[in-house]
py3Dmol code that shows the C-alpha trace and the ligand (Angstrom):
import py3Dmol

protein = """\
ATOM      1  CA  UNK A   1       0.000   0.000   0.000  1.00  0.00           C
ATOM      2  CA  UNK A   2       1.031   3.581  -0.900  1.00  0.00           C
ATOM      3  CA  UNK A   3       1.961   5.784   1.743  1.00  0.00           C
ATOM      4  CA  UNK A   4       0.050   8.891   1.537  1.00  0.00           C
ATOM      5  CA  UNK A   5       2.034  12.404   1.636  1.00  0.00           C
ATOM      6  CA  UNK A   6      -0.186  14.124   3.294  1.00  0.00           C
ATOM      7  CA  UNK A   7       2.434  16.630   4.690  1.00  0.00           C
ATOM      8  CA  UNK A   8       3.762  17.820   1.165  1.00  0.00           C
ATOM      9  CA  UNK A   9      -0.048  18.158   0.073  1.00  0.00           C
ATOM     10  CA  UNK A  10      -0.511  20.536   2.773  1.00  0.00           C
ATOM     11  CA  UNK A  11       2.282  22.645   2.217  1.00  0.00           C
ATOM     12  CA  UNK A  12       1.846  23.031  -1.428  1.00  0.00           C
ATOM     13  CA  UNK A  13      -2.116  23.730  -1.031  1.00  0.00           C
ATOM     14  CA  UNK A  14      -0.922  26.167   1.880  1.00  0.00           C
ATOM     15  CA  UNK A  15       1.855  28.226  -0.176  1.00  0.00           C
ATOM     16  CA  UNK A  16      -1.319  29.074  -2.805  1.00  0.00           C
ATOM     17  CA  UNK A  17      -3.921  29.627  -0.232  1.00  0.00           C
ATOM     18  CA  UNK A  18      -1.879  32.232   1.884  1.00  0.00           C
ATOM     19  CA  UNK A  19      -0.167  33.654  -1.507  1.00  0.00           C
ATOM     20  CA  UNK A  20      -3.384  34.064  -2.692  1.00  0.00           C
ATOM     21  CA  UNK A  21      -4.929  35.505   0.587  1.00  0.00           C
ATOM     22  CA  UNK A  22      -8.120  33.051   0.580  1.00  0.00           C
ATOM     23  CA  UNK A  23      -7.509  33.320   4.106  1.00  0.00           C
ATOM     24  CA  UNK A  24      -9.561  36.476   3.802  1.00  0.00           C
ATOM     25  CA  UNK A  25     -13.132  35.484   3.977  1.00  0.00           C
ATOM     26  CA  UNK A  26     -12.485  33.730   7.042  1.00  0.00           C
ATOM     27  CA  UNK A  27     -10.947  36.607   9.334  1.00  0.00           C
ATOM     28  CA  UNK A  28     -12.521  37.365  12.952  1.00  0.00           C
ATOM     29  CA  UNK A  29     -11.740  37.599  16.226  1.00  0.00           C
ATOM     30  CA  UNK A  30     -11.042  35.211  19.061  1.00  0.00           C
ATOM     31  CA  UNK A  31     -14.123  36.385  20.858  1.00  0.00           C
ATOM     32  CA  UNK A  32     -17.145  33.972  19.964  1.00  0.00           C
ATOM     33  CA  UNK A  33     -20.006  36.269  18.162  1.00  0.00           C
ATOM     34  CA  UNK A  34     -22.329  34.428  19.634  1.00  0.00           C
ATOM     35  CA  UNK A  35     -20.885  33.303  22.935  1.00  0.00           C
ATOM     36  CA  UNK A  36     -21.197  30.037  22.537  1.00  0.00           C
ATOM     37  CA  UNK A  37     -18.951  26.500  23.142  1.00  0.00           C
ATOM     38  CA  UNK A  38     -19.627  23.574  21.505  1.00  0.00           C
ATOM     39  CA  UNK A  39     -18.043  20.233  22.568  1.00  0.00           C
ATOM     40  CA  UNK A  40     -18.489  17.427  20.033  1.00  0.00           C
ATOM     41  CA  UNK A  41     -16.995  14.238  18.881  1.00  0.00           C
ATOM     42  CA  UNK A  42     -13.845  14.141  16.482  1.00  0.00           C
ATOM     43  CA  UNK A  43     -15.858  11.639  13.710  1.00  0.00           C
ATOM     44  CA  UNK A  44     -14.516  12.598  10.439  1.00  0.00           C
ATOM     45  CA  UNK A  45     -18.626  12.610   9.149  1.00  0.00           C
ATOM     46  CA  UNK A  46     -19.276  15.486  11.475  1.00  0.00           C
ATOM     47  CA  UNK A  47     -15.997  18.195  10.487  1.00  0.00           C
ATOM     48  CA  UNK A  48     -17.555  20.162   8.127  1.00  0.00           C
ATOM     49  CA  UNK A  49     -21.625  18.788   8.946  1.00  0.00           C
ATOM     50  CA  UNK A  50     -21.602  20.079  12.106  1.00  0.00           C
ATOM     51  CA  UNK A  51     -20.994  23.264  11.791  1.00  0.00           C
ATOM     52  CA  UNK A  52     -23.355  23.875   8.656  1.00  0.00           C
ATOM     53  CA  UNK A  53     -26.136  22.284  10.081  1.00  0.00           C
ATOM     54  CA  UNK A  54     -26.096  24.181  13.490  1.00  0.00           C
ATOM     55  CA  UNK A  55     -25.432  27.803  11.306  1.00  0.00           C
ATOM     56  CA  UNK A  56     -22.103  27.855  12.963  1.00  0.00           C
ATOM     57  CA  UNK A  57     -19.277  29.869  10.876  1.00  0.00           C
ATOM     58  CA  UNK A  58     -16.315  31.042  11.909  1.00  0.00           C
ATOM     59  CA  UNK A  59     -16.050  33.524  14.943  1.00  0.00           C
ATOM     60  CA  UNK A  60     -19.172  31.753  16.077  1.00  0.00           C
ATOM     61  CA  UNK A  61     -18.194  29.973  18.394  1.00  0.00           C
ATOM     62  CA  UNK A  62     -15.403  27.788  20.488  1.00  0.00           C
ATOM     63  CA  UNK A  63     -15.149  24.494  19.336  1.00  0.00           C
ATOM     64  CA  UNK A  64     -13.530  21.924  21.757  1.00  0.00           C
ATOM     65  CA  UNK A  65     -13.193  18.100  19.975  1.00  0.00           C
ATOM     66  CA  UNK A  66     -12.756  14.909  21.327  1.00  0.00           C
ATOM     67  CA  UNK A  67     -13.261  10.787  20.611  1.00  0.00           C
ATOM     68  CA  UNK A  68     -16.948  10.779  22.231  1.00  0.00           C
ATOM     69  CA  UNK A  69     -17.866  14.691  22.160  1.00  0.00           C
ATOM     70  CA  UNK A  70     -17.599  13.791  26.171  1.00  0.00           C
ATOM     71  CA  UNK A  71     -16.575  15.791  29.324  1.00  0.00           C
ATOM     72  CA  UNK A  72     -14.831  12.441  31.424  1.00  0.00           C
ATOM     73  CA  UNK A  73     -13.178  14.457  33.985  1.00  0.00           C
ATOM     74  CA  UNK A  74     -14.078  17.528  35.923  1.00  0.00           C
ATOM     75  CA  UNK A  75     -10.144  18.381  35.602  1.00  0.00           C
ATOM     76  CA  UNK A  76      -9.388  17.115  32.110  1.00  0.00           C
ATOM     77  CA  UNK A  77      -8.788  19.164  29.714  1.00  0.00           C
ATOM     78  CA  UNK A  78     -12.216  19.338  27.840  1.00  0.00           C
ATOM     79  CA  UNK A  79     -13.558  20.865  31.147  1.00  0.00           C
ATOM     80  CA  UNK A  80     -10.941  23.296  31.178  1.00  0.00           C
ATOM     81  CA  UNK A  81     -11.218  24.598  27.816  1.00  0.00           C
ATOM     82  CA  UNK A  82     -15.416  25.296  28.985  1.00  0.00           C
ATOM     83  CA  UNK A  83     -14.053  27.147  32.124  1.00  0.00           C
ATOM     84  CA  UNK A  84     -11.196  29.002  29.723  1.00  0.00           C
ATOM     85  CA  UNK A  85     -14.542  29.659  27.119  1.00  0.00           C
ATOM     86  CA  UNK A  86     -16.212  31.107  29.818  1.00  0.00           C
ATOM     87  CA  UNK A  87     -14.176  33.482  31.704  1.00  0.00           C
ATOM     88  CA  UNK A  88     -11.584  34.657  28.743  1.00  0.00           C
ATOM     89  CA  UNK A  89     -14.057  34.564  26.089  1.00  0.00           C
ATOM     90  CA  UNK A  90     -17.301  35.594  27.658  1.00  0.00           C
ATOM     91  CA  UNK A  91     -19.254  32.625  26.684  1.00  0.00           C
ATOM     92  CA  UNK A  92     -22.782  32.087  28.107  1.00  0.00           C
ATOM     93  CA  UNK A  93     -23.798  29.040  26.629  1.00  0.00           C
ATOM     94  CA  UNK A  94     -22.467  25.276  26.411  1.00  0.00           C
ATOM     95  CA  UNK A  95     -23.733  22.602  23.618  1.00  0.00           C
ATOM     96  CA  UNK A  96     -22.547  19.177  24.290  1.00  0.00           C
ATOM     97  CA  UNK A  97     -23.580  17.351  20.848  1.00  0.00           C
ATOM     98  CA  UNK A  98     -23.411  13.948  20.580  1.00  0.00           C
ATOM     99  CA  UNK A  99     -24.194  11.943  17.424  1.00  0.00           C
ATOM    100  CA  UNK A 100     -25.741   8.657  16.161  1.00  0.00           C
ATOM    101  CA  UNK A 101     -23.531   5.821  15.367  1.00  0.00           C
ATOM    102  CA  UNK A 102     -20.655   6.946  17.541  1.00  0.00           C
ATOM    103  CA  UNK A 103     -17.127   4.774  17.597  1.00  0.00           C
ATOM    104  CA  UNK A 104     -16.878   5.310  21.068  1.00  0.00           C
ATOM    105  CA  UNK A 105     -20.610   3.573  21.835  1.00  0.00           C
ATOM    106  CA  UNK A 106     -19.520  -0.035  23.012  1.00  0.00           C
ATOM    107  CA  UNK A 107     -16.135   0.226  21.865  1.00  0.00           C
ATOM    108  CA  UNK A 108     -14.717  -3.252  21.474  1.00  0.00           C
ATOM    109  CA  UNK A 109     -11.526  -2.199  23.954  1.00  0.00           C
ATOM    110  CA  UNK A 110     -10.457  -6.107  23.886  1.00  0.00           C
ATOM    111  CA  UNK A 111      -9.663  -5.453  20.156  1.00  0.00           C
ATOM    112  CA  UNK A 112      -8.147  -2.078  20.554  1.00  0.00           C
ATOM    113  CA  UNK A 113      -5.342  -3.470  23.038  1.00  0.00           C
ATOM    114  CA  UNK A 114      -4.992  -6.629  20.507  1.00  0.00           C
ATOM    115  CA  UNK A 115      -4.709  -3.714  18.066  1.00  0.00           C
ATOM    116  CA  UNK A 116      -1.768  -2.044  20.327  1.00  0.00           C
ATOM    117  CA  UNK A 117       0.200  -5.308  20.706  1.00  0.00           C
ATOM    118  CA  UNK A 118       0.192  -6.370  17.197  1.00  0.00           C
ATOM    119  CA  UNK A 119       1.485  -2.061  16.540  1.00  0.00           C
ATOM    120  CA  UNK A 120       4.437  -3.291  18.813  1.00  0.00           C
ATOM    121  CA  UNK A 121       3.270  -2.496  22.737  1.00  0.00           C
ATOM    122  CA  UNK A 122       4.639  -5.071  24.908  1.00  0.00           C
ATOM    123  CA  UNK A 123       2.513  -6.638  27.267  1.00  0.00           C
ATOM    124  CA  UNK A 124       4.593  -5.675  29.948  1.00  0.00           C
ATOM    125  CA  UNK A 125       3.533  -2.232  29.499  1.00  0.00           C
ATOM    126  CA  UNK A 126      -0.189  -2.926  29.993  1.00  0.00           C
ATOM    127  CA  UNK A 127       0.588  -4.641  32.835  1.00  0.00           C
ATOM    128  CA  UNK A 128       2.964  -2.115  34.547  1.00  0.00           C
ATOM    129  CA  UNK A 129       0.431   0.356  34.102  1.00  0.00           C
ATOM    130  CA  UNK A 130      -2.261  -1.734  35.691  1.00  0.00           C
ATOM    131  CA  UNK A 131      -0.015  -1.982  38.777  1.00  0.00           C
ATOM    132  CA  UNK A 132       0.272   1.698  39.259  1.00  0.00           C
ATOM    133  CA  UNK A 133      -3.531   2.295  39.022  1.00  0.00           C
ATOM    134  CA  UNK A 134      -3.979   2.749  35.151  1.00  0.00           C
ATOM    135  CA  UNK A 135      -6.795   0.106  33.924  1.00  0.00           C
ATOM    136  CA  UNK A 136      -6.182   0.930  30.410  1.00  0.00           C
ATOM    137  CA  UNK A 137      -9.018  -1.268  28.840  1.00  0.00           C
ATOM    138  CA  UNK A 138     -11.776   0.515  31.685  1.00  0.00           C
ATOM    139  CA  UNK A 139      -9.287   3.972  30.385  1.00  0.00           C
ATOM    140  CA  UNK A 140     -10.609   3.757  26.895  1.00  0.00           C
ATOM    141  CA  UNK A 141     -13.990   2.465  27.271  1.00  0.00           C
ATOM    142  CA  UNK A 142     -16.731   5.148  26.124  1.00  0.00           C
ATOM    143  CA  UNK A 143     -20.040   4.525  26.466  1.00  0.00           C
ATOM    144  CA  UNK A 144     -22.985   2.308  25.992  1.00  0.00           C
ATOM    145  CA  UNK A 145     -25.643   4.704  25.492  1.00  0.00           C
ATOM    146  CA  UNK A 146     -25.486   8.066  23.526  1.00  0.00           C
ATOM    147  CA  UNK A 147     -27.921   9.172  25.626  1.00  0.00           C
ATOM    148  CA  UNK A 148     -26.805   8.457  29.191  1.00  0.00           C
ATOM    149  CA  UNK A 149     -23.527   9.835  28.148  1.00  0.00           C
ATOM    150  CA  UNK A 150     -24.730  13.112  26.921  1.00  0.00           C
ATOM    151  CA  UNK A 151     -26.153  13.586  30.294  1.00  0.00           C
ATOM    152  CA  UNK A 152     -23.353  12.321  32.487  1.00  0.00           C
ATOM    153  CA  UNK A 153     -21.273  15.303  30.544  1.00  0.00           C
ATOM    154  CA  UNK A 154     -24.168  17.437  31.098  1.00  0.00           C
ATOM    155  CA  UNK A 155     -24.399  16.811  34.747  1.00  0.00           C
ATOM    156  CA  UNK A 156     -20.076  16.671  35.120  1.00  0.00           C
ATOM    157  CA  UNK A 157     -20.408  20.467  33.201  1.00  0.00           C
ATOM    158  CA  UNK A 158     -23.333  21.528  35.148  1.00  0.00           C
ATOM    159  CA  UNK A 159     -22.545  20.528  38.634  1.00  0.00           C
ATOM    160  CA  UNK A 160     -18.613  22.086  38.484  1.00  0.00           C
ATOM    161  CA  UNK A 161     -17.549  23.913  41.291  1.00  0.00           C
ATOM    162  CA  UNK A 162     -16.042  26.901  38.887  1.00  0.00           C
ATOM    163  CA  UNK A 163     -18.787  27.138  36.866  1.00  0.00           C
ATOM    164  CA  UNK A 164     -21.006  30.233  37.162  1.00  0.00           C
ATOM    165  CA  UNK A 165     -24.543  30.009  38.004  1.00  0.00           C
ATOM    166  CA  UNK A 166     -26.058  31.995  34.847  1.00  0.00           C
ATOM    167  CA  UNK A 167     -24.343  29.435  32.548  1.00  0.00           C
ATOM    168  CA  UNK A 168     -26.621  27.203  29.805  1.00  0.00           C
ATOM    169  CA  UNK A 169     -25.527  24.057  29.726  1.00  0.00           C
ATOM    170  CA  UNK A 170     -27.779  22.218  26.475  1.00  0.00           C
ATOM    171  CA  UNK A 171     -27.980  18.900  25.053  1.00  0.00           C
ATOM    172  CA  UNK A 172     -28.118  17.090  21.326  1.00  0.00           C
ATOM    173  CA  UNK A 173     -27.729  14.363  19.120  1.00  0.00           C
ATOM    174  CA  UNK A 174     -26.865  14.673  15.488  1.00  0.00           C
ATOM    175  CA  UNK A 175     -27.603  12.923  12.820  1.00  0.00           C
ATOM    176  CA  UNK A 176     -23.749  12.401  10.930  1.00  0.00           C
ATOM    177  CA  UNK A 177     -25.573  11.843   7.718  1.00  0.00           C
ATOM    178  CA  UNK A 178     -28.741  14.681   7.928  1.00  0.00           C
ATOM    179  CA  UNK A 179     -27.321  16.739  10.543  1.00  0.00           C
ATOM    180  CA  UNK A 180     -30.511  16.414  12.250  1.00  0.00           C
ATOM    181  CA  UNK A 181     -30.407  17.676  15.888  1.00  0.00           C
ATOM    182  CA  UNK A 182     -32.406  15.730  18.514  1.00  0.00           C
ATOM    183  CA  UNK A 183     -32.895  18.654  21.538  1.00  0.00           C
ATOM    184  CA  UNK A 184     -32.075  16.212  24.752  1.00  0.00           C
ATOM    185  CA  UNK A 185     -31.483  19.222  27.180  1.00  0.00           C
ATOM    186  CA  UNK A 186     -32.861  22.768  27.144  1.00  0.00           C
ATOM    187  CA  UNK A 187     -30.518  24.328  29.291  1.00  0.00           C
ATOM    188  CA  UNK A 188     -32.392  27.733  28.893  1.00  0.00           C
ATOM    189  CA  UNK A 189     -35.187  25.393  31.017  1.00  0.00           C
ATOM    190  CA  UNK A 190     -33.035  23.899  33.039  1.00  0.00           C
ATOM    191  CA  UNK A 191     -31.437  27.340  34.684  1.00  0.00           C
ATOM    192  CA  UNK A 192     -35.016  28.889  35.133  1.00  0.00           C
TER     193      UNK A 192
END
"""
ligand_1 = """\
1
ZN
Zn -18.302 9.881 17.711
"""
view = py3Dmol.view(width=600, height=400)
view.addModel(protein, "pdb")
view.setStyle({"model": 0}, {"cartoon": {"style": "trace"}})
view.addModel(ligand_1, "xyz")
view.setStyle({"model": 1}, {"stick": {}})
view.zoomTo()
view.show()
């Protein structure tokens, strides 16, 4: 199989699209328009869907990525970006959208370790890090519902120590091949 250059195809395509200042059309600020953040999940169907089916260009609105579109921790990093949204950004309003037919819905993490040993992790390593408290097949486990995880981010978002009161935390599903939303939480409700 063909490797594919994907670094020299960037480079060329960027040379001609700063040379010939396409770049233009897209120029804002880094203050959201519309005060929003939007966590979602990184599947490839949703990159350009997403943001044309919820009217979202760019200056919108922060956009914070991950495998899941979930808030795991209320110390990770996706929580942190919210908080960062929030106070440096002046955001008012959090959408945690989730979508059909996500990878990380009953991930098969048996097979994705399998996977890691046959890409050259030894055993070992699995093992040490069980023994100092990492459970790396429990680590990369998602979810088994959409839903329940939508609202177990909603809740981790919601019930965070740092997060002001006046805050709108909403919820939805997306359809990766209509972009149709599915309106789980009103957060405008939810905060009256
Ligand atoms: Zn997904």
């Amino acid at each position: 199989m063909d490797k594919i250059n994907n670094l020299d195809t960037i480079l060329k395509f960027n040379e001609e699209f700063v040379n010939n200042k396409e770049y233009e059309i897209y120029n804002t600020t880094k203050h959201p328009d519309r005060k929003m953040v939007i966590i979602s999940c990184m599947d490839t169907r949703l990159t350009e869907l997403l943001p044309q089916a919820m009217s979202i260009k760019n200056g919108d609105a922060k956009i914070i990525k991950n495998a899941g579109g979930v808030v795991v921790h209320p110390f990770g990093s996706a929580m942190r970006s919210i908080l960062v949204s929030i106070y440096e950004f002046d955001v008012n309003e959090v959408y945690v959208v989730a979508h059909d037919e996500c990878g990380m819905c009953n991930l098969n993490t048996e097979s994705v370790i399998d996977k890691m040993l046959k890409k050259g992790i030894d055993e070992t390593t699995i093992n040490t890090l069980y023994n100092s408290g990492i459970n790396v097949k429990e680590w990369l486990h998602g979810f088994s519902s959409i839903e329940e995880s939508l609202k177990k981010s909603i809740s981790i978002i919601k019930n965070h120590p740092l997060l002001p009161k006046n805050v709108a935390v909403h919820g939805l599903i997306i359809n990766p091949k209509t972009g149709k939303l599915t309106l789980i939480e009103n957060g405008y409700q939810a905060n009256q």
